[in-house]
N, C-alpha and C positions, 0 to 999 in steps of 0.2 A: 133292405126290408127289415122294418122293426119285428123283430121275432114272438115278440109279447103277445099273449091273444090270439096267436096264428094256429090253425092247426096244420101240422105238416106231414104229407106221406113220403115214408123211411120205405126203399123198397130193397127186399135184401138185408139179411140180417148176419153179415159177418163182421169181420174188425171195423170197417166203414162205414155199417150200419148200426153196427154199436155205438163207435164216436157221434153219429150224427144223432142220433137219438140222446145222449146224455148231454151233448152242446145244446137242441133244441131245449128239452127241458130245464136246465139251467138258466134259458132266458126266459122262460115265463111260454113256451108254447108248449101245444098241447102234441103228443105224435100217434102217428097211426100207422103202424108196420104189418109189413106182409113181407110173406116169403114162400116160396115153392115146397120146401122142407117142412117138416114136421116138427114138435115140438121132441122128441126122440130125439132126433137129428140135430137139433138147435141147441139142447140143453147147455152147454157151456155159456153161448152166447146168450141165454134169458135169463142165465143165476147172475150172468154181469151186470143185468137189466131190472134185476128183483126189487132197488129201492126206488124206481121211479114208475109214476103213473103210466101204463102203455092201453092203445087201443089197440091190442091183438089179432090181426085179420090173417091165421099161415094158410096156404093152399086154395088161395086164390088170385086171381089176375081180374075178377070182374069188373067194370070200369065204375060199377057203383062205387068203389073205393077211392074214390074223387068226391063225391059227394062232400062238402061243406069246406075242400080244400085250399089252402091259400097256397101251397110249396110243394113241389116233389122231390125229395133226393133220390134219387137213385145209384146203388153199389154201382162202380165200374163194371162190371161184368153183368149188370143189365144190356142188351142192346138198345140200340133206341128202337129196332122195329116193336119192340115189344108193346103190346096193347093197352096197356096204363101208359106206356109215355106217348105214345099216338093219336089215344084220346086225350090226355091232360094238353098236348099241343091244337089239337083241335078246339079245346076248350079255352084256347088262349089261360092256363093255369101254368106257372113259371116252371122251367125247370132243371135245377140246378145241380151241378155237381159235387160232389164235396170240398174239391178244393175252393170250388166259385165260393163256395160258402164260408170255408175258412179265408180266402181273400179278403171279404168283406168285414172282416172281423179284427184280422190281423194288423198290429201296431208296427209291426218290425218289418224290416223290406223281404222280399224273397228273390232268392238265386234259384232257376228252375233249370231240369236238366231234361233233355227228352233224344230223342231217336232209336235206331232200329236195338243197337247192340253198344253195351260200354254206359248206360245209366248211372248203373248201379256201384261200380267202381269209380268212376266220373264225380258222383254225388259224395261219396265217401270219403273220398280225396279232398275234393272242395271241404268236407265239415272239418277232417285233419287240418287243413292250412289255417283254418277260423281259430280250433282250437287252441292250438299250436301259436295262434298270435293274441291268444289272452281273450277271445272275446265268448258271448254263452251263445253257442250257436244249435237251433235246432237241425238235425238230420233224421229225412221221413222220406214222406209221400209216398207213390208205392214201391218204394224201397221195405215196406214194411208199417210203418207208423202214420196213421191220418192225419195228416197236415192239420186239422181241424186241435189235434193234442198239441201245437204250440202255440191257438190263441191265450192259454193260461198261463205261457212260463216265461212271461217278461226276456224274451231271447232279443238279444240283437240282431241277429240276423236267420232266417229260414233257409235252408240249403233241400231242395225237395227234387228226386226223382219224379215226374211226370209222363203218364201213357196217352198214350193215343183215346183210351178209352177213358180216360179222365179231363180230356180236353171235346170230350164230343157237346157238353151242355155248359158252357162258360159264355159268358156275357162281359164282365168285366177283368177276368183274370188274367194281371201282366206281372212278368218279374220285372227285377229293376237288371238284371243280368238273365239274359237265357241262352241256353246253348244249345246248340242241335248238331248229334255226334254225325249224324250217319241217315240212309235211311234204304233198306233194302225190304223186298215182299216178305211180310208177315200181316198177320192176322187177316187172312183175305177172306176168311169164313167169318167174319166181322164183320169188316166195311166191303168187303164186295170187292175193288177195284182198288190195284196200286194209288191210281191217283186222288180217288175217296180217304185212304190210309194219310198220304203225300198231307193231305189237305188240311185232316184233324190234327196235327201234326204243327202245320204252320199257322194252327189258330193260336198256341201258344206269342206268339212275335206281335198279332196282328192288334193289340191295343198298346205294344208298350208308345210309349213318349219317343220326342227325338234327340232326349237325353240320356235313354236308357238303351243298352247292349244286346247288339243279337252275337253271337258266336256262333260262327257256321264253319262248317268242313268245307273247304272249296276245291280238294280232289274228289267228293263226292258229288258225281253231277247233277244228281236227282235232286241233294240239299242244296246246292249253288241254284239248279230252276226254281225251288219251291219261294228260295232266298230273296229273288229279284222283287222290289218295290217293297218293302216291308218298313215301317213307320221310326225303327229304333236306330242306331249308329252301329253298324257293320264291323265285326274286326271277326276276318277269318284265318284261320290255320290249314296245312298243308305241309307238306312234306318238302317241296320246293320255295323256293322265297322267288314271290308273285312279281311279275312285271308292273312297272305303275301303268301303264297304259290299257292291262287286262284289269287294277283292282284300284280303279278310281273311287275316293270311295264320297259318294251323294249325300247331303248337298254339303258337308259337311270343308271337303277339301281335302282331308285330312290320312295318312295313311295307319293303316292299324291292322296288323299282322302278326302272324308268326310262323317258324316254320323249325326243322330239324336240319342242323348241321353237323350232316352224319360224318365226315373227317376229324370235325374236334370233338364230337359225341355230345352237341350243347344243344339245347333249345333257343333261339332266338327270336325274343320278342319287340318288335320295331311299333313303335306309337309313337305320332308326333315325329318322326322320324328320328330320333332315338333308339337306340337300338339296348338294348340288355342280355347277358349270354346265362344259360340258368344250366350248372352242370349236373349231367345224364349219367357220370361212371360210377356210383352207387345203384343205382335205381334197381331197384328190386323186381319190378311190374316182367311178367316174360311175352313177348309177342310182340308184334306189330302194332296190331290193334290196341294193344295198351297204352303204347306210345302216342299214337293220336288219342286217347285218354287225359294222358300225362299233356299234351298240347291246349287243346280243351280247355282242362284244370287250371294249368299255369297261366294261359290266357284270363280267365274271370277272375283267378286270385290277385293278379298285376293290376286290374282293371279294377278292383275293390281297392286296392293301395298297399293289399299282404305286402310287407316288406320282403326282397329276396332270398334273405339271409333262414328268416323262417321256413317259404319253400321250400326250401334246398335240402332242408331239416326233415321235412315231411317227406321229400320224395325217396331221400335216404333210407327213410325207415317205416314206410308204406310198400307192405307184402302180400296188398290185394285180398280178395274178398273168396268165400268158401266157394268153388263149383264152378269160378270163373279162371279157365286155365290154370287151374290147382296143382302145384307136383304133387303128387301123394308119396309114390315110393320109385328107387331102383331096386332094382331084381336083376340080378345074373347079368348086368350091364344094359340093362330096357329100363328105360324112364315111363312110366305111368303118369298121366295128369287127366285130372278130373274137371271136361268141360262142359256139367250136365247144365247149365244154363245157356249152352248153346242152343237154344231150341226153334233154330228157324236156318235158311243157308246161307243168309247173309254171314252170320253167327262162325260157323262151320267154316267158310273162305275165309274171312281174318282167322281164324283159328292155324289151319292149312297153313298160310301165311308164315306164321313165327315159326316154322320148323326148316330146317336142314336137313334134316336123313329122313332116312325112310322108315314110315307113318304106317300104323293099322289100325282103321278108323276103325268104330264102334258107333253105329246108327240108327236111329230107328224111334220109334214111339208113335203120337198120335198125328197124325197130316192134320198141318193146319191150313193147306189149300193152294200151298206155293207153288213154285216150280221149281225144281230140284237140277235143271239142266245147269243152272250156272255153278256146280257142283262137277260139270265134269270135266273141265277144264282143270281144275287144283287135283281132283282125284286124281287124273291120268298121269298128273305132274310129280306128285307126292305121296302119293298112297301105297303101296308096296301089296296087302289086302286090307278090303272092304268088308267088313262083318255086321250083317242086318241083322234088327231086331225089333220085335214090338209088331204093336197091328199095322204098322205102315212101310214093314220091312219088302211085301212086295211091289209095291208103287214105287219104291227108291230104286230097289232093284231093277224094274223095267226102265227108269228113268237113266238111269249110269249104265245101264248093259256095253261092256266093250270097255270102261274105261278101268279097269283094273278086275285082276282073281278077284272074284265074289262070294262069301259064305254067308245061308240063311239060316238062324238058326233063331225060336223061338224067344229067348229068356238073354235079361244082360249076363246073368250068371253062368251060361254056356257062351256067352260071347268072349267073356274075359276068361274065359279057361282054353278057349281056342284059342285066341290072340297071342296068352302064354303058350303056348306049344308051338305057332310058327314064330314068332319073335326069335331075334338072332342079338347080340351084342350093339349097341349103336343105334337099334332101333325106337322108337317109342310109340308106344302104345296109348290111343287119344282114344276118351271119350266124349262126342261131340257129336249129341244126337239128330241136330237140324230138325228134332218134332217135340211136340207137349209128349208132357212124362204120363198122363192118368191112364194109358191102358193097362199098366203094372205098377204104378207107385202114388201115392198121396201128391207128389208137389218133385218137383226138379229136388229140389235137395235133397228127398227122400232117395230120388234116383243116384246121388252124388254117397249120398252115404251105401247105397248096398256095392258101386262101382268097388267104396275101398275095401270094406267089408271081403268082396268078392277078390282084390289082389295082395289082401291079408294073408290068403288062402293058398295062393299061388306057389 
């Protein structure tokens, strides 16, 4: 769509409706933003918005706000039931997401990263092996930055975090590389239903070419079903190196894998039946689930043409991202790690995973609809004590009742001060809340920063 002349409704006015309102104006259209907030509440985001023309509608949803519209964006954190995008689809009025929007714009190919847990360190890695081999590569999407901010920087290549709830309104939007880590219940006060999640999910795959790369996880079975008939060329990773008979891969003939061979400590990546060994004994990353990060990563950078030598470079001295299995400190022989971006139980179980001794979680926040049972199987295995917290501290509680000692205590700040007082030598002390942070904090990181704050103290 020619932008010029359009007018467009921006709905949602934070960093993604900031971007989408300065891209719109830029090209000759006119915009018409709303937002639920007030202008109190917005002030940062309208003094970003001061030098261009706005049609200011805050504090409504009425559907007259359609009236004379050619486009709707909507923030990710719109749902679609919401009554502007219900009527704009009734209306047959388009409606697009912002990445849709930056796809259509965008000159340079894009590498997109998506599933449950590992985005964000996954995407970041990817931008290191880019940089690392001389090229100007953009890193965003909601990792933080609107994809929409590198239609202007002449980038070679795009590297973008993608949500579930930024794939809900896309029409044309494919990477030329996508990968899909993982995929366990979250956001079910969203989309309703695992397999609704499952779905938006697999819209990222569903326009590429059948020259362009899916990267899937095939020890995860949920990604492996969503996997099956997808239009791009298949190269999956795992833990084991796959039989040809289970990973034939369509129509292509071709095998394209990779997997961890954990006796030489190497990644092994086989295309074209070719094999390459990528060494693991630096690697900075802590956990399991990192490792299948680290798989992921080195998959799509092989597949772009990264030389190995680069890789090897990056993996060596990539120490991972703030909040995500963080060491923060030892204390009196307890290791502390900071894993406030665990915010769902998928999250939490890799988390669980990468430890050996005995673990006193720290959990709790806001329920975001899951189910908490496949929590009790690692608790009972790894946990030593269980310390809730937050508004969701009794639902976890009823949910794990029997699988480990149990403390309730209000506030993270009594959680990590108990923690320190049963803590013994050897043990470590995780926080890894399996819920959103906003009953007591601005945003997960907020949550990450009072965690250290609080064994500053200790």
């Amino acid at each position: 769509m020619e932008l010029s002349g359009k007018a467009v409704l921006v709905i949602g006015l934070k960093r993604t409706g900031v971007a989408v309102a300065h891209f719109v104006t830029a090209r000759g259209g006119r915009v018409r933003l709303t937002d639920r907030q007030t202008h109190a509440q917005l002030a940062a985001e309208l003094a970003s918005l001061a030098d261009i023309s706005l049609d200011l509608r805050l504090g409504t949803e009425d559907v007259s706000l359609l009236t004379g519209i050619d486009l709707v964006v909507p923030s990710p954190g719109v749902p679609q039931t919401a009554p502007l995008l219900t009527a704009a689809v009734q209306r047959r009025i388009p409606v697009w997401s912002e990445i849709e929007l930056a796809f259509r714009a965008l000159s340079c190919p894009i590498v997109a990263v998506t599933g449950t847990n590992g985005k964000s360190t996954t995407t970041s890695l990817l931008g290191e092996c880019f940089r690392e081999h001389g090229k100007k590569v953009f890193v965003g999407g909601n990792l933080g930055t609107p994809l929409l901010e590198a239609v202007a920087g002449n980038y070679d290549v795009a590297v973008a975090e993608v949500s579930s709830f930024q794939l809900e309104w896309v029409e044309r939007f494919h990477p030329q590389i996508g990968i899909w880590l993982n995929l366990t219940e979250d956001h079910l006060d969203r989309h309703g239903t695992f397999a609704a999640y499952g779905a938006a999910k697999r819209a990222l795959f569903l326009r590429q070419t059948p020259t362009e790369w899916a990267v899937v996880n095939r020890d995860d079975p949920e990604v492996w079903h969503f996997a099956q008939g997808l239009p791009g060329r298949v190269f999956s990773f795992g833990w084991g190196a796959p039989s040809h008979g289970a990973w034939h891969e369509r129509p292509h003939g071709a095998w394209h894998r990779a997997w961890i061979d954990t006796q030489e400590k190497t990644l092994v990546i086989c295309r074209e039946g070719a094999e390459r060994r990528f060494a693991l004994d630096r690697l900075r990353l802590h956990g399991r689930h990192n490792w299948e990060n680290v798989m992921a990563a080195v998959s799509a950078a092989t597949l772009w043409g990264i030389p190995q030598d680069v890789i090897e470079r990056v993996l060596a001295n990539f120490s991972g991202l703030p909040h995500r299995l963080e060491w923060v400190a030892t204390k009196n022989g307890v290791d502390y790690f900071d894993d406030s971006k665990g915010t769902n139980v998928g999250a939490v179980v890799q988390s669980l995973a990468g430890f050996a001794g005995p673990v006193i979680l720290l959990a709790g926040g806001v329920d975001k609809g899951g189910d908490y049972q496949p929590l009790h199987a690692p608790v009972q295995a790894k946990v030593k004590k269980l310390i809730l917290f937050g508004s969701a501290r009794e639902t976890i509680n009823a949910a794990l009742r029997g699988a480990t000692e149990t403390l309730v205590v209000e506030t993270l700040a009594e959680a990590v001060a108990e923690a320190a007082e049963v803590a013994c030598r050897g043990d470590t002390v995780l926080l890894s809340p399996a819920c959103a942070s906003f009953d007591q904090f601005r945003n997960y990181a907020h949550r990450g920063e009072v965690f250290r704050r609080c064994v500053e103290k200790v």
